[in-house]
N, C-alpha and C positions, 0 to 999 in steps of 0.2 A: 649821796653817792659822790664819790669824785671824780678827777680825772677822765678823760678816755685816750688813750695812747693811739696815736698815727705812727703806724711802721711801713713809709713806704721811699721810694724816689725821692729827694730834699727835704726828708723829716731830717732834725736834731736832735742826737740824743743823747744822754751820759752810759757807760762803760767802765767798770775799775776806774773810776775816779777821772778819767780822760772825756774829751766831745767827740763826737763823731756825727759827719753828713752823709745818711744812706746815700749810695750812687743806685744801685738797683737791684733788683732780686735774683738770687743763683738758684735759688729753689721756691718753692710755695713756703718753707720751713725755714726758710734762712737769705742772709743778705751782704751785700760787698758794701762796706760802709767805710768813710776815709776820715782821717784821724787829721781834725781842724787844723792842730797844731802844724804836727810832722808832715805828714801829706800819707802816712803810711794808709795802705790799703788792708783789711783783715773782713774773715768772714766771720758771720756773729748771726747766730740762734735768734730768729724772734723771740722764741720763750724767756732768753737770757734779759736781751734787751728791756720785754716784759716786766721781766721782774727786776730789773735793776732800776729800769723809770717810776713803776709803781710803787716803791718805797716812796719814795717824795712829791709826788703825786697827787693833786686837789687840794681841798680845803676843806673846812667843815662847813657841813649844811646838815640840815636837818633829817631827821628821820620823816621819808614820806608819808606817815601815818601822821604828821604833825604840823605838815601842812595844811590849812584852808580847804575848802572848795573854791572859795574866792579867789586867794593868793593862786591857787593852779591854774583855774581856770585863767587867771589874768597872762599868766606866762604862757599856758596852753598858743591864747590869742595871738601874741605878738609872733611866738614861733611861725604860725601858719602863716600870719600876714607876710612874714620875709622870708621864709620858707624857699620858695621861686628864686633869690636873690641867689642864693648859696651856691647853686651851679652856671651863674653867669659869669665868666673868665674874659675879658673883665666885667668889670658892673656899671652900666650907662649909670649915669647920676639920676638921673631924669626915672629910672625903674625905682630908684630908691627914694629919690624925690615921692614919687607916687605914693610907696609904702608910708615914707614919714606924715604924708595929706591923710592915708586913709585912717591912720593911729592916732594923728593929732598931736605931734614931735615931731622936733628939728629934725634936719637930716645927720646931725651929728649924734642923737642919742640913737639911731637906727644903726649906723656903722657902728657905734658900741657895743650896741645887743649883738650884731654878727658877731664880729670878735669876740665875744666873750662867749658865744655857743660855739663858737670855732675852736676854741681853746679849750675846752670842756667836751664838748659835742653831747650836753645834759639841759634838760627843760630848766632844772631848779637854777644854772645860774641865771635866767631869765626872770625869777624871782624878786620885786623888790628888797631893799635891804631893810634888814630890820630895825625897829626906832629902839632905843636904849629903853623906852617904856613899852616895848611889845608885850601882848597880854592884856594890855587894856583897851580892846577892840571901841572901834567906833560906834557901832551898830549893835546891840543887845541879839542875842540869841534870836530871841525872840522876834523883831524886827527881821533879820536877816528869813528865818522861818517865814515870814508873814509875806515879806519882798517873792521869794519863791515860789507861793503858793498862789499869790495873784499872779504872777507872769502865768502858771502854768495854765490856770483856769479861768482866765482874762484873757490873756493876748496870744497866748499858743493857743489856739481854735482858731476854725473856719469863719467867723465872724469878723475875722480881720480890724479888732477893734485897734483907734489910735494908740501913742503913748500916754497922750494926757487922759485917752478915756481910761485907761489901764492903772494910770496912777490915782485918780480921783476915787478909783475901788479900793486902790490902795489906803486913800487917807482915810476912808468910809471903815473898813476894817482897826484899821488903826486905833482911829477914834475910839468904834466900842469897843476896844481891847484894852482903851486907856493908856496905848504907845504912845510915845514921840514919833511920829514919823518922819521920814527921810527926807532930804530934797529932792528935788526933781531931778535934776541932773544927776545924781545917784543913781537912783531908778533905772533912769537911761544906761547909764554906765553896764547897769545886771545885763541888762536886753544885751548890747553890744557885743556880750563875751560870749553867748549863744554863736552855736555856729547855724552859719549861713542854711545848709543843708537840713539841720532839724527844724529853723523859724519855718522855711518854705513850706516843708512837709504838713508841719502843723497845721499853718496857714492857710496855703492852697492847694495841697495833695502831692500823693507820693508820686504821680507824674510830671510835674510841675520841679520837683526838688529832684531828678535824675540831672538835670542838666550841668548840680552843684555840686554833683561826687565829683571826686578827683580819680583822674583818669590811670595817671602814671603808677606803673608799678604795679597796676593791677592783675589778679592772677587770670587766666595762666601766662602771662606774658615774666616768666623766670629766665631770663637773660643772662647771669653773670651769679656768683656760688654765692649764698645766703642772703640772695634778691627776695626769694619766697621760700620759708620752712612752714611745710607740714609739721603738725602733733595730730594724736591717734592715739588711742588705748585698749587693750584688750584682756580678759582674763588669760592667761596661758594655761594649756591642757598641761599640767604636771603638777603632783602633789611633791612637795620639799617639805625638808626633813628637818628640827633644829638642829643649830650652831653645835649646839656644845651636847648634848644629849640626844642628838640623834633619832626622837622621833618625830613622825609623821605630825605637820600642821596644818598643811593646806594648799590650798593653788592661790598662788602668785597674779597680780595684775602688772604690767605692764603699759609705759605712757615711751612711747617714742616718735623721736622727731626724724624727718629728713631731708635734707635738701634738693627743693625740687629740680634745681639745673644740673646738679652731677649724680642724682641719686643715691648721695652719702648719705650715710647716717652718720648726724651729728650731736646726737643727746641721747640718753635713756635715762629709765627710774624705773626701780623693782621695788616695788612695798605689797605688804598685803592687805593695805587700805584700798579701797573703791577709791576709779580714778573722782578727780576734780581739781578743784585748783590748790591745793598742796603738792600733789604729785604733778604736774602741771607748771608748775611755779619752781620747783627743783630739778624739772625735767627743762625747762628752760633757762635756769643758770648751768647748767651744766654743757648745755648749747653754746650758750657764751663764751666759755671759758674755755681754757688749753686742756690737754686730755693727759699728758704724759703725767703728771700725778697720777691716773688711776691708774696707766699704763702700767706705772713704775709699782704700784702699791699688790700689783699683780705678778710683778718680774716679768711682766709681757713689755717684747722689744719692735714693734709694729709703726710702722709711722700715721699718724690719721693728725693731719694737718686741720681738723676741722674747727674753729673759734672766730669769734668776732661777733659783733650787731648787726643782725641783722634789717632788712628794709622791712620786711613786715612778716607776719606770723600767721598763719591760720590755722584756727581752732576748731574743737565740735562744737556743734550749736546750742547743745543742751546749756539749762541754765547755769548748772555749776561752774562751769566755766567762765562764766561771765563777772568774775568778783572784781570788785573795783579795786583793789590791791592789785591784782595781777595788771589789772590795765593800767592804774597809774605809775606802777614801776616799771613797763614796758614802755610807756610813753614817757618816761624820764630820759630814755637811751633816744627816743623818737622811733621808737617801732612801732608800726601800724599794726594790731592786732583787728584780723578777719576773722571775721565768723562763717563755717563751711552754710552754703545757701540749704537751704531747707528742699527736698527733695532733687537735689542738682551733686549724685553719684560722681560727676566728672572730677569735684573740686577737693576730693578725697581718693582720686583714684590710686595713686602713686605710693602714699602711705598704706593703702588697704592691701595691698600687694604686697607689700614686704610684710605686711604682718601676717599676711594668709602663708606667704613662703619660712616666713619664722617657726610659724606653727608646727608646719609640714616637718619641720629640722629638728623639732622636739617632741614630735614622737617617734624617735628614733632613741630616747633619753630612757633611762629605769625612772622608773613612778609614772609617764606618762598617763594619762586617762582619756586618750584619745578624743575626736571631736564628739562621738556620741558613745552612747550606750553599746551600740549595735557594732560598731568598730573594736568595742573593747572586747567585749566578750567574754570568758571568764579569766582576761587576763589580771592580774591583783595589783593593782596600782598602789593600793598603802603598802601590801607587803613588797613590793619592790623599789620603793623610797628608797633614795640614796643621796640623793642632791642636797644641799643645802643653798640658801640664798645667794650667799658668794659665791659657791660651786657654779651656780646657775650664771653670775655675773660671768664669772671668770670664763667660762663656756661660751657666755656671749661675745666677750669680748674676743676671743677666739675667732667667732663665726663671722662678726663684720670685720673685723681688721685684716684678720687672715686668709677669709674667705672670697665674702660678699661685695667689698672692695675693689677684690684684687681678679673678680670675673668678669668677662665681655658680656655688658649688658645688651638685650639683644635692639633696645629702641635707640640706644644711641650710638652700637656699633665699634664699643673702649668700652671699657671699665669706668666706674664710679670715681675711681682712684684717679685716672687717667683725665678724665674729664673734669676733673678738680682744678687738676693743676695747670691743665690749659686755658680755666677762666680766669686762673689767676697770673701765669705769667704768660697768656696769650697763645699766636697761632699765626702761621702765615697770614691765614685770611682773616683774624681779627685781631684786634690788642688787648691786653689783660686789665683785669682792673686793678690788681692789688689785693692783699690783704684788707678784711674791714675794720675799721676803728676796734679798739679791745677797749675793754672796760679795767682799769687801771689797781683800782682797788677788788682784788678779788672776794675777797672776806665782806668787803662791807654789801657788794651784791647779791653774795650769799643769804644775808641776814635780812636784804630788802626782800628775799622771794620766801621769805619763813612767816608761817601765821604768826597772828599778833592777835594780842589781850589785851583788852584796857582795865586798869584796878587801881584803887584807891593807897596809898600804901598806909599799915596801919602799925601800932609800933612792934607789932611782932613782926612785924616783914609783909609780904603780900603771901596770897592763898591763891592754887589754880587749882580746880580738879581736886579739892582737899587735901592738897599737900602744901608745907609753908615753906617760902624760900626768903632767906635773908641775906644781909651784907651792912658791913657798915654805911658803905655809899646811900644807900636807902634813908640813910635818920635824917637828914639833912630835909627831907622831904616828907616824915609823919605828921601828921594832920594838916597838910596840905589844902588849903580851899581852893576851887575851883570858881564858877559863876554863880553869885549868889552864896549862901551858906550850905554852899554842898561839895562834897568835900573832892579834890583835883582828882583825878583820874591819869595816867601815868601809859607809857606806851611798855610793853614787854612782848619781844614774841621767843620761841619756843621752837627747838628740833625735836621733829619729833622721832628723830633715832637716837632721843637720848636726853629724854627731858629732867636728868638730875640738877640741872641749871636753866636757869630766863635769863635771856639779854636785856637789860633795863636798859631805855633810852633817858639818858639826862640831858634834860630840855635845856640847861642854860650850857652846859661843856659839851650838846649837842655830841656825845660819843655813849656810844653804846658797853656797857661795864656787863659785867659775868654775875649772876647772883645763883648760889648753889643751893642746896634744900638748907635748911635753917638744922637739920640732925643728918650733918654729912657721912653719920656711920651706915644708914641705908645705901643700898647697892642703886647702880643705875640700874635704868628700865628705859626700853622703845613704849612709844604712847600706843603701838599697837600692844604690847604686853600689860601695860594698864588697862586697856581695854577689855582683855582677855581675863584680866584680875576683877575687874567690875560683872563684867559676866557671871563670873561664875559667883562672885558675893551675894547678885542679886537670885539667883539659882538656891540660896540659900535663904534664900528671903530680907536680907539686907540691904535695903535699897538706900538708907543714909548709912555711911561711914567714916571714918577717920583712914589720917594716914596711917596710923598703927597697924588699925586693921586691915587696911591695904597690904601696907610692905609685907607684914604677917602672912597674910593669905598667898602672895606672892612667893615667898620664903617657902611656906607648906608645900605648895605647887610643884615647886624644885625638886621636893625631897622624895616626893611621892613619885616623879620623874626617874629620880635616881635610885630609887627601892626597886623600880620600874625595868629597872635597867639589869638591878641585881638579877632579880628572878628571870628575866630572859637568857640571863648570862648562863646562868646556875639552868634550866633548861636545855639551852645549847649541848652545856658540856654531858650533862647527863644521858641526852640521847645520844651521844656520839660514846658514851660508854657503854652504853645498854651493847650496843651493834657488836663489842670485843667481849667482854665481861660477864661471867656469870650473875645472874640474878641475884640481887641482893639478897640475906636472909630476912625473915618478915621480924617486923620490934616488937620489943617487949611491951606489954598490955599496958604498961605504965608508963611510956616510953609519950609527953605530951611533943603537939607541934611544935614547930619553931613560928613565936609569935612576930606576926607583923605590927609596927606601929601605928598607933591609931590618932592619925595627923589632925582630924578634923571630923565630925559626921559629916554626913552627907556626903557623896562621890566628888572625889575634885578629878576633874582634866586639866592638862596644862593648856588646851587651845582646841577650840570649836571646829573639828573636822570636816572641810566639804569637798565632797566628791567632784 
């Protein structure tokens, strides 16, 4: 990732090719910034700003999939150790002094590391730099494996064993493995990057490691606008209709986020994938980021100020959510991701409210399916389908900008809207914070919150899902070795509103390139639609396939949708003529049907209908 853009009080910044020093903020959305040169005064759009800074913006670094455990871990450490530093205005020497004692570095390589996470406000530039021979790791796979597994069932336990007794297990394993083992001081080195809080727990119990959490920032104490965001998920009661064809497919899941000090809503995501950390992962860049693209992509004219990095996030507890992707790109930015406490209702209340009031707002919608059975009654939910997925967005976006926003909430006495903007440009009785750091590179954040594939590339291209995708970029890289004689493995990940193309990460130009299916006359598809195409193949008794047969059965689905469509139409009109028109007269004995095509045996559906 690159970049992250500071829009506040004595940032610098470029404009139409001129410099400019914010003086201060006129709105939550905008700011009075004076032109180095002239001295001219003008007012100027964060978003503008945004986008004019983050064209030039960072450097290249790696794709986070492509880092270490090591390498992160090592950066994770130094962060926390000066961490504390970052908000002392100014900075005793003697706190930094300390920092540099406990790292084991001058005090000038500790003032470097600021500055350089000051300029950035990202973990990776804390990263060592890389050696012109990177790739030839020090430590085998395998070692590294063997280093991990002794800490954990060595010296993480209650037994409180030394380091030398922990490493001498070490060598002991080694040996019958017939490794080289490491030096001592390596070893050491692994323990060190452990944080404080899990060695204790380990060690001496979870009583004992309370006293190592960190206190600041902790929920509920939501003080100032995207200190603390909620996320949450829920199915929503309403059956939507497709895009383009118009029928009934299913009820929708919803992940949204909100902020817990002004009670905005500041992200959502509608798929009809089960939540987890996909919907999760795109429901938190889009937290991130500026809103007036979807605004605009809507023709909706609304203001919702809401974007920046947040101080920390909480999450459900369920496991899915816990994917180490999600945390390591979250903590790139240094966002604390929370896990809601396991039977403690408080630490989700604020989220679970709005989506119980969401709810209430969409049974008021055609196709609802209300909360039960019993509510619905013999109302017909598919047959009164009319929504489609955007419909539904577009409607939302209605309801928080227009609505939900812009009402007196009754706990804090303003509106959402209202209480935004006085965290950020203040109050008699308090002072504002500002806007939070943005994240400079939109795109590439995008692409860090999207699943990832690891594959081999082979010289037809790579294969996900049975489908092949190539590019030239790719050859450079066929038969590739990896560790040992086995062959490299390659980072790709994948949208899945539209998996006609993989973003290949190239490890040495460290940029992410476009790779489209390898037979680009196939139509796109959502990975929910492929889903939906597997389904029913295997309904057929098809459990191995091809892309052929895929895009094929896909293709069938369509048609059989739009036959679908015929004969409803051809219905329609008929009975609206039966009601004027005399009865037709009866056909001739020889008079055959009108044949239907015969797409496929077996019943195709276009998508698994649920109630």
């Amino acid at each position: 990732m690159g970049k992250v853009i500071m829009v506040g009080p004595g940032s610098v910044v470029e404009h139409a090719g001129r410099t400019y020093c914010v003086r201060r903020y006129s709105s939550a959305n905008e700011v009075v910034a004076e032109d180095i040169d002239s001295g001219e005064k003008i007012s100027l759009a964060i978003s503008v700003i945004i986008h004019s800074n983050g064209k030039t913006a960072g450097h290249a670094v790696p794709d986070l999939a492509a880092i270490t455990e090591h390498e992160w871990q090592e950066a994770l450490h130094k962060y926390r150790a000066f961490k504390p530093l970052l908000e002392m205005h100014p900075r005793p020497t003697i706190k930094v002094q300390e920092v540099a004692d406990k790292l084991l570095v001058d005090l000038t390589t500790v003032y470097r590391w600021i500055k350089r996470f000051e300029e950035t406000r990202t973990i990776t530039s804390l990263l060592r730099k890389r050696r012109s021979d990177r790739g030839a790791q020090k430590l085998s796979p395998e070692v590294e494996q063997m280093i991990t597994g002794i800490i954990n069932r060595h010296y993480l336990n209650n037994q409180q064993l030394s380091y030398t007794h922990a490493y001498r297990e070490l060598q002991l394993a080694c040996r019958a493995a017939k490794l080289e083992y490491p030096h001592f001081n390596t070893f050491i080195k692994r323990i060190k990057l452990l944080a404080t809080e899990l060695v204790v727990k380990r060690r001496r119990g979870q009583n004992e490691a309370l006293k190592y959490q960190p206190v600041k920032g902790h929920f509920p104490g939501a003080n100032y606008p995207y200190s603390v965001i909620q996320i949450d998920h829920t199915k929503l009661d309403i059956i939507l209709v497709d895009e383009h064809d118009r029928i009934p497919i299913g009820r929708p899941y919803i992940t949204l986020a909100i902020d817990t000090f002004s009670r905005m809503v500041v992200g959502f995501f509608i798929s009809f994938d089960p939540p987890g950390t996909l919907g999760t992962g795109i429901c938190i860049s889009n937290t991130l980021l500026q809103k007036d693209e979807l605004l605009s992509h809507y023709n909706l004219q609304y203001t919702w100020p809401c974007y920046g990095i947040p101080a920390a996030i909480h999450l459900d507890n369920a496991k899915e959510f816990r994917g180490d992707v999600l945390k390591k790109t979250c903590g790139q930015y240094g966002i604390d991701i929370k896990f809601r406490k396991v039977k403690k209702p408080n630490y989700g209340g604020y989220i679970e409210r709005l989506l119980g009031t969401l709810l209430k707002e969409i049974h008021a919608l055609p196709g609802t399916t209300f909360s039960n059975p019993e509510q619905r009654g013999e109302y017909d939910s598919v047959g009164k389908a009319t929504m489609s997925l955007a419909d539904l967005e577009k409607w939302l976006l209605n309801l928080i900008c227009g609505a939900y926003h812009k009402r007196i909430h009754s706990e804090l006495g303003t509106s959402p809207l209202e209480r935004y903007d006085q965290g950020i440009m203040g109050t008699d009785d308090s002072p504002g914070v500002g806007q939070r750091p943005v994240a400079a590179d939109e795109l590439r954040l995008r692409i860090d919150f999207l699943p990832m594939e690891l594959r081999t590339i082979q010289p037809g291209g790579v294969m996900i899902d049975c489908i092949n995708y190539s590019a030239d970029v790719l050859n450079r890289w066929v038969g590739a070795k990896g560790s040992g004689s086995r062959g490299r493995k390659f980072i790709f990940r994948r949208d899945p509103r539209d998996i006609s193309y993989l973003l290949f990460y190239d490890p040495d130009a460290e940029a992410h390139f476009k790779v489209p299916y390898s037979d680009t006359r196939y139509p796109a598809m959502t990975l929910w639609e492929y889903k939906a195409v597997r389904r029913h193949l295997r309904e057929l008794g098809k459990d191995k396939v091809n892309e052929e047969e895929i895009f094929r059965a896909f293709e069938d689905m369509k048609k059989v949708v739009e036959h679908s469509k015929v004969l409803k139409k051809q219905a329609k009109i008929k009975k609206e003529r039966s009601a004027t028109a005399p009865p037709p007269p009866a056909p001739e004995r020889d008079t055959a049907p009108t044949p239907v095509p015969d797409f496929k045996r077996g019943k195709i559906e276009l998508f698994e209908l649920e109630e």
